[in-house]
C-alpha positions in Angstrom: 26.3 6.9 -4.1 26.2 4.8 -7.3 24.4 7.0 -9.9 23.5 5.9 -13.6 25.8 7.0 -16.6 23.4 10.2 -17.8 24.5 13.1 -17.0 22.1 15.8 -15.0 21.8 19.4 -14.2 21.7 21.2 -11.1 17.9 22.7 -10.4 16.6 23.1 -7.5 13.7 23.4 -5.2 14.8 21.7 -1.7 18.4 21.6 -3.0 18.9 18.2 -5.0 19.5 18.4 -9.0 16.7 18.4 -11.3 16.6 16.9 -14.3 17.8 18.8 -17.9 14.9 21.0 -19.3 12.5 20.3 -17.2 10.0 23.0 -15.8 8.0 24.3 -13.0 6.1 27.1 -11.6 7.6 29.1 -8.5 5.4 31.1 -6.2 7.9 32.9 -3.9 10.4 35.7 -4.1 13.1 33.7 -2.1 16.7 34.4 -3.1 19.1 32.1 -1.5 23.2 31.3 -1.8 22.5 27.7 0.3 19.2 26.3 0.4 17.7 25.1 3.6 17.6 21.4 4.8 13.9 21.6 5.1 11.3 24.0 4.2 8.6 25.0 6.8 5.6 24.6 4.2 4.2 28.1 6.5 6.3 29.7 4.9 5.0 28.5 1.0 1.3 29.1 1.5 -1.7 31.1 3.1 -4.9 29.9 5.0 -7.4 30.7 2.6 -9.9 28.1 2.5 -11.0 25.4 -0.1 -13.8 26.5 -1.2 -11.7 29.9 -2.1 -9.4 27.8 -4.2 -11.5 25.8 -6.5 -13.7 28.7 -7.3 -11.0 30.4 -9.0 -7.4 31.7 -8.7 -6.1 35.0 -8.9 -2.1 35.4 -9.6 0.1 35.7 -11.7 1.4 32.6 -13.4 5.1 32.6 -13.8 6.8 29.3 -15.5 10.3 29.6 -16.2 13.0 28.0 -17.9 14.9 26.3 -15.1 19.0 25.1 -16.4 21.2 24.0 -14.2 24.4 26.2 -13.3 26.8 24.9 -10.4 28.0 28.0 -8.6 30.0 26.7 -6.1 27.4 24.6 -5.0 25.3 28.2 -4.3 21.7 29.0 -6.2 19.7 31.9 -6.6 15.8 30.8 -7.1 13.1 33.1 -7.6 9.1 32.6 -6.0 6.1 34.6 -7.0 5.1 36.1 -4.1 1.4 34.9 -4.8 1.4 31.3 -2.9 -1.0 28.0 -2.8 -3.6 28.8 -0.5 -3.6 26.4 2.1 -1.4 25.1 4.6 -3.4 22.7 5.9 -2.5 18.7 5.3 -6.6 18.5 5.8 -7.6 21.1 3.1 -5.3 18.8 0.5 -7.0 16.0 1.6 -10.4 17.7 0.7 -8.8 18.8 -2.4 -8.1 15.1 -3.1 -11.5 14.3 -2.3 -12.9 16.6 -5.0 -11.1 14.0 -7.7 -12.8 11.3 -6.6 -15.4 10.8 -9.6 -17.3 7.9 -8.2 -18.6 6.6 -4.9 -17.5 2.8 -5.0 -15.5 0.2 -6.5 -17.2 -0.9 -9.4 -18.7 2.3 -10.8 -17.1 3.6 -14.2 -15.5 6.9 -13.4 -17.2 9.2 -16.1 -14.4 12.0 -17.1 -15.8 14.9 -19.7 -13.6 15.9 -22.4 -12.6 14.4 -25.9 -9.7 12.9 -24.8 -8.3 9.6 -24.0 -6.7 8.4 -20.4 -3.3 8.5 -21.7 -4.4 11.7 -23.8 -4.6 13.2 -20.8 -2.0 12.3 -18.7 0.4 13.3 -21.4 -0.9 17.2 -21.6 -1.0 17.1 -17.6 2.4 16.0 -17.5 3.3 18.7 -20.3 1.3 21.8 -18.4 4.0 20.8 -15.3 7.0 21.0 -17.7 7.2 17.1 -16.9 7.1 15.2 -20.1 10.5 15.1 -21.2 11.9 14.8 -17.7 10.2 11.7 -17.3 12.0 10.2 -20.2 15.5 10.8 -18.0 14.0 9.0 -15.2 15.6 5.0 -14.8 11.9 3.3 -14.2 10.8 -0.2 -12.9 7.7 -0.7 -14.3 5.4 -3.6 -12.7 1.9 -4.5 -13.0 0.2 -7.8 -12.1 -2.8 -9.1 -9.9 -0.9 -10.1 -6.7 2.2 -9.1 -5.1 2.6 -6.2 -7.0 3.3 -3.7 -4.0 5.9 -6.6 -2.4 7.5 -7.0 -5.3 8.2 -2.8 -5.6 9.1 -2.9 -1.9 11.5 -5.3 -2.5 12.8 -4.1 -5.2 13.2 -0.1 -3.6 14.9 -1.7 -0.7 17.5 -3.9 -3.1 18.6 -1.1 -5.0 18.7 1.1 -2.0 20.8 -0.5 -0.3 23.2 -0.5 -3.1 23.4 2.9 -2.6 21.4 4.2 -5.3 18.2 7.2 -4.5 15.1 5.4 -4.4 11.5 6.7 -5.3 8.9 4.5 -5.1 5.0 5.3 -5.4 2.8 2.1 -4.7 -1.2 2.2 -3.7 -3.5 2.3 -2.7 -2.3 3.8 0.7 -3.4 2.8 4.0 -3.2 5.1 6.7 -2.3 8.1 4.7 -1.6 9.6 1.3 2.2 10.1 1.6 3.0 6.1 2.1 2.3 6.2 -1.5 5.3 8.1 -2.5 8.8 7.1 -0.5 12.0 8.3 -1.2 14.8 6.4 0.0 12.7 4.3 1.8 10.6 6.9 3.7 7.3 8.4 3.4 7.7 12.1 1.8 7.8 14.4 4.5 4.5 16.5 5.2 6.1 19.3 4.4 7.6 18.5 0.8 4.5 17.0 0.2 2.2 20.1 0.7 5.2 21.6 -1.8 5.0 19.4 -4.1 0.8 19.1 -4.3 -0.1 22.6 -4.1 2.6 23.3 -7.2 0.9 20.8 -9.1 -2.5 21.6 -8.0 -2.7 25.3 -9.1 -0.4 24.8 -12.5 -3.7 21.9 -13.2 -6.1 24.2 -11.8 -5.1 27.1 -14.0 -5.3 25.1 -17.7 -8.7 23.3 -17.2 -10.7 23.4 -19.8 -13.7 21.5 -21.2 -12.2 19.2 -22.7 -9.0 18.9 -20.0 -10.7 19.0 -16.9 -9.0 18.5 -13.5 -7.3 14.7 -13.4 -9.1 12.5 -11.6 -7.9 10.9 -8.4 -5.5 7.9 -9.0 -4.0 10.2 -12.2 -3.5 13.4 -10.1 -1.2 11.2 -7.9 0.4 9.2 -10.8 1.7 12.7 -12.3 2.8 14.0 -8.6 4.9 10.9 -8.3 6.0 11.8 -11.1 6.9 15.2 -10.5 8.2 14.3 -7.0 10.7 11.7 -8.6 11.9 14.0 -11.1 12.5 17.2 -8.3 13.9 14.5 -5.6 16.3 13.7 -8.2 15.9 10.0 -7.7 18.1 7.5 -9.2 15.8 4.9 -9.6 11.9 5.4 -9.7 10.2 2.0 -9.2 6.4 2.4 -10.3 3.7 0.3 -9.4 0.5 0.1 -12.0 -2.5 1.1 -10.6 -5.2 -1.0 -12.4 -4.6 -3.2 -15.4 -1.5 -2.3 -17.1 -2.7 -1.2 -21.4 -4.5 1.6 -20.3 -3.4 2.2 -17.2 -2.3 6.0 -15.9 1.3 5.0 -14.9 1.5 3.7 -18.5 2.8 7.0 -19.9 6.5 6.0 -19.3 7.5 5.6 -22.9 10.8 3.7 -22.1 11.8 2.2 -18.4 14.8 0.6 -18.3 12.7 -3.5 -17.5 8.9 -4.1 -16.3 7.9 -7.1 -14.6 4.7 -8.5 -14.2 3.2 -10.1 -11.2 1.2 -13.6 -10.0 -1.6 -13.1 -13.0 -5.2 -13.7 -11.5 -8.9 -12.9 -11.5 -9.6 -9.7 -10.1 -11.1 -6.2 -11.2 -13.3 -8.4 -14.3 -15.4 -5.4 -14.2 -12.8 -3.7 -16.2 -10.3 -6.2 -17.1 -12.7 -8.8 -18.2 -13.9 -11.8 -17.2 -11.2 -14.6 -18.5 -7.5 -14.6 -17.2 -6.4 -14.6 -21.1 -8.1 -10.9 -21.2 -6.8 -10.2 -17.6 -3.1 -11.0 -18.8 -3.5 -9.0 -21.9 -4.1 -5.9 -20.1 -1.2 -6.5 -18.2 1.4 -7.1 -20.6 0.4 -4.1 -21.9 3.1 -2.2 -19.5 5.7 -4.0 -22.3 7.8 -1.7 -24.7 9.4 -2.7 -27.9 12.7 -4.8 -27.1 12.6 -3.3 -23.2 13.5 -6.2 -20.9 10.9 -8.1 -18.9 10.5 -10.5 -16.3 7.5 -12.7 -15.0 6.9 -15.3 -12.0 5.7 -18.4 -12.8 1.8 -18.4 -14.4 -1.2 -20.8 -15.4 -0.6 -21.9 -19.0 -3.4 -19.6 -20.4 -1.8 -16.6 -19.0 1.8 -17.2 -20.0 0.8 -17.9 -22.9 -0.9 -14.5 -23.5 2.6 -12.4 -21.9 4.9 -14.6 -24.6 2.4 -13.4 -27.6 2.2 -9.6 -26.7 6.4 -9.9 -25.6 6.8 -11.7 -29.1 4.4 -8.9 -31.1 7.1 -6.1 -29.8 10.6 -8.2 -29.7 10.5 -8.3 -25.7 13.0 -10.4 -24.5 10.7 -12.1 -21.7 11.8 -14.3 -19.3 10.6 -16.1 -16.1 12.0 -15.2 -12.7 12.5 -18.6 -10.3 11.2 -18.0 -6.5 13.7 -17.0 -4.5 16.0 -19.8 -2.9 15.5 -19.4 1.1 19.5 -20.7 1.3 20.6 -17.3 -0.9 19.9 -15.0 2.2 22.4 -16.2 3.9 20.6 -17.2 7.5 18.9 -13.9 7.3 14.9 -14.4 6.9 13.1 -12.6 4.1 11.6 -9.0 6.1 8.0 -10.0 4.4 6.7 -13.1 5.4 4.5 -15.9 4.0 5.7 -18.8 1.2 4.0 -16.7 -1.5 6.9 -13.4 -0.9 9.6 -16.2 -2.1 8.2 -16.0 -5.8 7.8 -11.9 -5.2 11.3 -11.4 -4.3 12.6 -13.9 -6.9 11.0 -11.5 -9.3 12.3 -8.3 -7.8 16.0 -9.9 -7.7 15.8 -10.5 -11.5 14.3 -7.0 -11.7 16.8 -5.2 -9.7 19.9 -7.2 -11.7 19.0 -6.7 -15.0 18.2 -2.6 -14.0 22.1 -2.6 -12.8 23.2 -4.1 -15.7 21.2 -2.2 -18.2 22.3 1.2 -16.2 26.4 0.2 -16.4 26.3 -0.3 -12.3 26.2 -4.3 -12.2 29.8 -4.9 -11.4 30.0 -2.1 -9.1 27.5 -3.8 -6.4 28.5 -7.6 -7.6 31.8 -9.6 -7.3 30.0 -12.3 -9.2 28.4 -13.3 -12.5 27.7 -16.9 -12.2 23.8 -17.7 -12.4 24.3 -19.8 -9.4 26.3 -17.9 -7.1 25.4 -15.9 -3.5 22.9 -13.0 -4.2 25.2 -9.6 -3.5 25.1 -8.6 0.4 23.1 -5.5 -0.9 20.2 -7.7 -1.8 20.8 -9.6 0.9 20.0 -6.6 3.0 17.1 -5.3 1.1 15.4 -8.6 0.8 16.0 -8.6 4.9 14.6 -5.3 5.5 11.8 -4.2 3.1 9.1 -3.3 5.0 5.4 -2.9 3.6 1.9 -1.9 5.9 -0.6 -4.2 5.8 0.9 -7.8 4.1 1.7 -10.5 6.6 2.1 -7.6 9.6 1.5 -8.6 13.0 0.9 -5.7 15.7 0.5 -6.3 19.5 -2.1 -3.9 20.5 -0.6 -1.8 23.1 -3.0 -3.0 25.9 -0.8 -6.2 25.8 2.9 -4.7 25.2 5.4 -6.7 27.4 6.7 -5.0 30.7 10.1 -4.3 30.9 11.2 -7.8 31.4 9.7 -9.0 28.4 6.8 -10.6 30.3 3.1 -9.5 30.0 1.0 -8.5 32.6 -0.8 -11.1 34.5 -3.8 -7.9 34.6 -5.1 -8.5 31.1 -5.1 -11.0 28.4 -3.1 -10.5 24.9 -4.6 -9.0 22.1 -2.8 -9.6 18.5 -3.8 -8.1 15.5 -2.6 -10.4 12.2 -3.0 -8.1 9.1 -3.2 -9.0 5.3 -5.0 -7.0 2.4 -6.0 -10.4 0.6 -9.1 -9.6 -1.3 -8.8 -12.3 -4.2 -9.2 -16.6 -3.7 -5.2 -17.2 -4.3 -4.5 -14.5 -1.8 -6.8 -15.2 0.6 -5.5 -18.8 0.5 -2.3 -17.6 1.0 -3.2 -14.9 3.6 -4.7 -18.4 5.4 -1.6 -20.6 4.9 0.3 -17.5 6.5 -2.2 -17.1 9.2 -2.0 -21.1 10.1 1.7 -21.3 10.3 2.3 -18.2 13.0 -0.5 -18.8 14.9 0.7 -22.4 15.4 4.2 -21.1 16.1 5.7 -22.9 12.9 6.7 -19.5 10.8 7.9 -16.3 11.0 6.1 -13.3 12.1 7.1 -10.0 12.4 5.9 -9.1 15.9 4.7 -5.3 15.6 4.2 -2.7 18.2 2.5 0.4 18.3 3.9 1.0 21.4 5.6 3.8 22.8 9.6 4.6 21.9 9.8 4.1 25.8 8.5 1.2 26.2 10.2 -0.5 23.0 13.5 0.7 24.3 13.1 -1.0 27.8 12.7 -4.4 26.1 15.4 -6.8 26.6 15.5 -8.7 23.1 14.5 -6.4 20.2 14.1 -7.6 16.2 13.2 -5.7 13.4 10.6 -7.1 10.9 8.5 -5.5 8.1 9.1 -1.8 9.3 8.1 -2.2 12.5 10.3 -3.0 16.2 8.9 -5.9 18.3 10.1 -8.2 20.5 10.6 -12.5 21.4 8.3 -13.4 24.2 8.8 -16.3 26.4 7.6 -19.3 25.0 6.7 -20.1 28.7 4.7 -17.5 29.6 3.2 -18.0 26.0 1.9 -21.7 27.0 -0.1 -20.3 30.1 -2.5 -18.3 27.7 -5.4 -19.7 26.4 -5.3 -18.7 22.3 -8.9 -18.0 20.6 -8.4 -17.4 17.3 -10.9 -14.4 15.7 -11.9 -13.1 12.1 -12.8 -9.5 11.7 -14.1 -9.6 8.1 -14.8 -7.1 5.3 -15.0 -6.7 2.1 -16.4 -5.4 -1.3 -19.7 -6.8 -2.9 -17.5 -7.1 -5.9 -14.8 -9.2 -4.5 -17.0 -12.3 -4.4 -17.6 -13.2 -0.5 -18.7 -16.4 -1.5 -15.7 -17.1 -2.8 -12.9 -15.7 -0.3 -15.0 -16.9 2.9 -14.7 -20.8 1.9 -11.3 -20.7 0.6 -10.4 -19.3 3.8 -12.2 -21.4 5.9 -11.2 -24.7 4.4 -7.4 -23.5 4.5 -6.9 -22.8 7.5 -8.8 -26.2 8.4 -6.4 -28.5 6.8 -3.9 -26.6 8.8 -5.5 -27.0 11.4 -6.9 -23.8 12.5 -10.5 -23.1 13.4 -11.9 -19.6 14.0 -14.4 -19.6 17.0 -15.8 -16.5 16.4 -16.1 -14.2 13.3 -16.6 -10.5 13.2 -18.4 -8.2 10.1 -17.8 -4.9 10.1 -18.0 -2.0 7.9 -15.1 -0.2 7.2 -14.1 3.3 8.6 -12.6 4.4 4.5 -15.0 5.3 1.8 -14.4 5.7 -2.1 -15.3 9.4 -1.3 -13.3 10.5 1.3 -9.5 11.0 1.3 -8.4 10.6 4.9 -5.5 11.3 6.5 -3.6 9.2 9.8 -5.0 12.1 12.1 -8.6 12.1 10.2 -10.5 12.4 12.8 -12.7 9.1 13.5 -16.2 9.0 15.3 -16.6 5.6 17.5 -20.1 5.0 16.3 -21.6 6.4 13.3 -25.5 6.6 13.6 -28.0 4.8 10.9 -25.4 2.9 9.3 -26.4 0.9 6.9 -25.0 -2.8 7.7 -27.1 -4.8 5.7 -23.9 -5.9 3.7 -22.3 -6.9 7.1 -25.8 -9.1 7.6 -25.3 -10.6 4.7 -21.7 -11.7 5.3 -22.7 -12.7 8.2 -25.5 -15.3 6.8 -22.9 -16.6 4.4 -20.8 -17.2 7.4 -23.3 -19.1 9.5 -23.9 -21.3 5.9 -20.3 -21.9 5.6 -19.9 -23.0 9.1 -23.2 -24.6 9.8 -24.2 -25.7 6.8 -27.8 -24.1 6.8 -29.0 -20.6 5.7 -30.4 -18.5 8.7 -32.9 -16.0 8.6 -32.9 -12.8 10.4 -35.7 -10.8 11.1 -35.8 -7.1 10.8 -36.1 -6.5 14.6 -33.3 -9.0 15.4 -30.9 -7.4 12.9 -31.9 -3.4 14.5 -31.4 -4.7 18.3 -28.0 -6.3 16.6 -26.8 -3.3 15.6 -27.7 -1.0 19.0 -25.8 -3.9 21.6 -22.7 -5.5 22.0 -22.3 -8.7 22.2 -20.7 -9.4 25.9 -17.4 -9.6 26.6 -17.8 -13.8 27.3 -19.0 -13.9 23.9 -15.4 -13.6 22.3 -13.8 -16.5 24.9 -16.6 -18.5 25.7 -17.0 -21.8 24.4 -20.0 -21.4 21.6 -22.3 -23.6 22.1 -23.8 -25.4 19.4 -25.0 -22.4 16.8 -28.8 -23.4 15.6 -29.2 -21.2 12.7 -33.0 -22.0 12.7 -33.4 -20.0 15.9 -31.8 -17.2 15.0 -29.2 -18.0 17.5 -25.6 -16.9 16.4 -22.7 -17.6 19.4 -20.1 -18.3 16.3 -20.4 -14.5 14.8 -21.9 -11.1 15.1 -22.1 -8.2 12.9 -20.7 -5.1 15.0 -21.7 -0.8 13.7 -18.4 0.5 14.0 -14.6 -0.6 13.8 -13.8 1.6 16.3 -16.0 0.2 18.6 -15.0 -3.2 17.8 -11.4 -2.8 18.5 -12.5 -1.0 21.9 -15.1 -4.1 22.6 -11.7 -6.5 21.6 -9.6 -4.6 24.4 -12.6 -4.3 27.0 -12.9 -8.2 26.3 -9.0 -9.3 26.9 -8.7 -6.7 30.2 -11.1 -8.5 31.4 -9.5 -12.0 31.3 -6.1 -12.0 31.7 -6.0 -16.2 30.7 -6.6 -15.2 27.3 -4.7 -14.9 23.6 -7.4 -13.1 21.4 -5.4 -13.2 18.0 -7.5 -12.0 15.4 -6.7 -12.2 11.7 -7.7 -8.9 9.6 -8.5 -9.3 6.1 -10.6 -8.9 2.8 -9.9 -5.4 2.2 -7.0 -3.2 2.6 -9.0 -0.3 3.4 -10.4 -2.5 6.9 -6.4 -3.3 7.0 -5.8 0.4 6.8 -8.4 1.4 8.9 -7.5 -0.8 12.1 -3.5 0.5 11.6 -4.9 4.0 12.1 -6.8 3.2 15.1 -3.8 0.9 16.6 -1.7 3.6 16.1 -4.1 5.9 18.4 
């Protein structure tokens, strides 16, 4: 493995080297001459409850000096035998919860205390022995309004396969907690995470004060990436910012090695303000005095904001071209739409200049001309990077192939087509994306949740955006009859009556019409922390849907042209039946708003029950392609992964 020029120290906690005068808390008497490949996490902590735990802690608090010292590759580490509490991965969840210091997007989070964000993050980061081990770290710093998450994916996966130790922490998550921190291009293991957590949790837990109170949510996970990154001994940590950029929690690295800032647009104005000049200053605000940076191509007023604050602090700033399709040598980018080219343009120019800037660009490149064939490493990466949730398309596994790669001529397929877009140039993108698979014209990473039996017993296999999945036969393809479906959700504060149109009329020119439209309310909630094995109820009684109503109306206007009205009665009987199975590949007739007669959409309680109303309706007509496109929140995106996965 390639590592950077500084030089480390052994430490250790699941045997990798920690970094120079750094420290942390241990709970165990455990002496050890090798330590073990993996830790049963049983072993690390009791069963007392929650409750138990936040009402107050009673051990012994032992912090020591940890230096490293290379033994013949042996270690002697000492835990206090008083342990975190909990060994449950749903009790951390509830613990998680507990941050949460508002209910919904769009609420100001009110934190007590005298001191600012980054006041805070800095004495957190102190209490855990963190804050000058963070300053060793080689960080990737990236904010931006889209592409943000690609663009780290990309960029882990690059330097990855260049053979460096990756750690990357990205959000939000989706299915569960841990996808926001990978190392080496995996989810941290349950175990190492319950580790991890519980060490940070009780060190915090122990100095609150008035003024310092607990961290709340998103900064609680910003410091244990942190502290993961620096234990993991990572080579490269490449951080995503959460919100913004100036003020964000991620924004107490003091010196990463480049930052890069994303496709600039209007999102999160309730913070960030209301013009893109004030949108792009809060980004920009990731830059550090003559530190390296990159950008994608931006509207004029944006640009011209990032060249003012890059100018203010001597930032050598400079735009990253979209990535040339003919660099990957045949291969086919892993993430798919037009919109990843400009992502992984950026993360090439972000990945180089971190190789030259650590001393490892010639080790990984035979080539220094501007022009010349990207490295095979990024080759690779670029070909591989896999992310949940952007451009993903999973085959439910009522409609997996047989073993000869043919469906069953018992049911109909079902095809789920996922993208988080939640802002106007996303969604447009999301609908360009959408068009071009469903009309056979682009790639598409075919996804299955299907068993490792099944996947194994198909003939032609391909591996895109994480997931195994397989070619079908065009022929067999041609004797389906394709409806195409929306199942729809999305904040009040991401401006339905913006995302709906753009959506609409893109996929038009293209082309593609939906028949139907589903609204449904989301399975996540701003104050809940679930887990992928959260358990999930199929209906949830005296839900309020009134939001899904009201998507629904502008949908009908959008189509139609006319604003229906729903009575009170209408919308209760709505929300108690299911529409029939005919109603998703039947013909609509005609949709006369004035009547309060909607065949082109319906508003359905649960997701669960939806996705079990979506395979009840394609069992029953084998004729059929049901190929429904999932978008206008990431948590919906989220929430139909866990249930897939089921």
């Amino acid at each position: 493995m390639l590592v950077h020029s500084n030089t480390t120290l052994n430490c250790g906690i699941f045997g990798v080297l920690h970094f120079r005068n750094c420290q942390f808390s241990m709970r165990k008497k455990w002496s050890f001459t090798s330590l073990p490949a993996s830790l049963n996490i049983h072993d690390l902590t009791g069963n007392n409850d929650l409750h138990q735990m936040t009402k107050g802690l009673r051990y012994a608090k032992m912090s020591s000096q940890v230096k490293g010292k290379t033994v013949s590759n042996a270690l002697t580490t000492e835990y206090e035998e008083n342990l975190p509490l909990s060994s449950s991965y749903e009790n951390a969840m509830q613990a998680l919860s507990s941050l949460i210091t508002r209910q919904k997007r769009g609420e100001q989070s009110q934190i007590a205390g005298r001191y600012g964000k980054l006041q805070r993050m800095s004495m957190y980061l102190k209490i855990l022995g963190l804050e000058d081990c963070i300053a060793e770290l080689k960080v990737i710093h990236v904010s931006g309004t889209k592409g943000k998450g690609s663009t780290c994916t990309f960029c882990e996966a690059i330097l990855r396969e260049c053979g460096f130790r990756t750690g990357l922490f990205t959000s939000p998550h989706l299915i569960d907690v841990r996808e926001r921190f990978r190392i080496n291009g995996l989810d941290i293991t349950e175990d190492k995470f319950l580790f991890y957590f519980w060490e940070c949790w009780h060190l915090l837990r122990e100095n609150v004060t008035e003024d310092l109170p607990m961290p709340p949510l998103f900064q609680f996970l910003t410091v244990l990436a942190f502290k993961i990154f620096v234990c993991e001994q990572v080579d490269v940590a490449i951080i995503e910012v959460g919100l913004g950029g100036e003020t964000d929690s991620t924004n107490v690295i003091k010196e990463p090695v480049v930052c890069g800032v994303t496709s600039l647009g209007m999102d999160h104005m309730e913070v960030l303000g209301n013009t893109l000049n004030d949108i792009a200053f809060h980004k920009a605000g990731i830059f550090k005095p003559q530190i390296p940076a990159f950008t994608v191509p931006q509207l004029s007023e944006a640009m011209s904001v990032l060249q003012d604050r890059a100018l203010e602090l001597m930032v050598p700033l400079e735009v990253a071209a979209p990535l040339d399709i003919e660099k990957l040598k045949g291969l086919e980018l892993s993430l798919s739409g037009d919109h990843q080219l400009v992502n992984a343009g950026l993360a090439v120019s972000l990945s180089e200049c971190w190789l030259r800037r650590t001393g490892n660009w010639e080790k990984v490149s035979h080539n220094d001309g501007q022009g010349a064939d990207l490295p095979d490493a990024f080759v690779r990466g670029l070909s591989t990077a896999h992310l949940l949730g952007r451009a993903q398309i999973v085959y439910d596994i009522s409609s997996v192939p047989n073993s000869s790669g043919l469906f069953e001529n018992s049911s109909g397929e079902l095809i789920f087509y996922l993208d988080g877009a939640h802002t106007a140039e996303s969604m447009e993108a999301c609908a360009k994306w959408f068009s071009s698979v469903v009309k056979g014209s682009g790639n598409s990473s075919l996804s299955s949740m299907s068993s490792t039996t099944k996947i194994n017993n198909m003939e032609e296999v391909v591996q895109r955006n994480g997931y195994i999945g397989h070619k079908m036969e065009k022929t067999k393809q041609a004797n389906k009859i394709s409806k195409q479906i929306l199942l729809f959700n999305c904040m009040e504060v991401r401006h339905p009556q913006v995302l709906l149109p753009r959506l609409v009329s893109t996929c038009a020119s293209s082309g593609t019409h939906f028949s139907k439209a589903l609204f449904v309310p989301s399975v996540s909630t701003y104050s809940k922390v679930m887990s992928g094995s959260s358990f999930i109820p199929l209906a949830i009684s005296g839900k309020d849907l009134s939001w899904q109503f009201s998507l629904q109306r502008l949908w009908e206007r959008i189509i139609h042209g006319a604003d229906p009205v729903l009575e009170k009665s209408s919308m209760k009987e709505s929300t108690e039946i299911l529409p029939p199975c005919k109603f998703l590949y039947e013909d609509a007739p005609l949709c006369s708003p004035a009547e309060e007669c909607f065949a082109c959409s319906a508003v359905i309680p649960s997701l669960p029950l939806t996705i079990k109303w979506l395979r009840d309706s394609v069992q029953e007509n084998p004729s059929i392609r049901v190929q429904v496109l999932v978008t206008g929140s990431l948590h919906l995106v989220g929430d139909v992964l866990k249930l897939l996965k089921r």
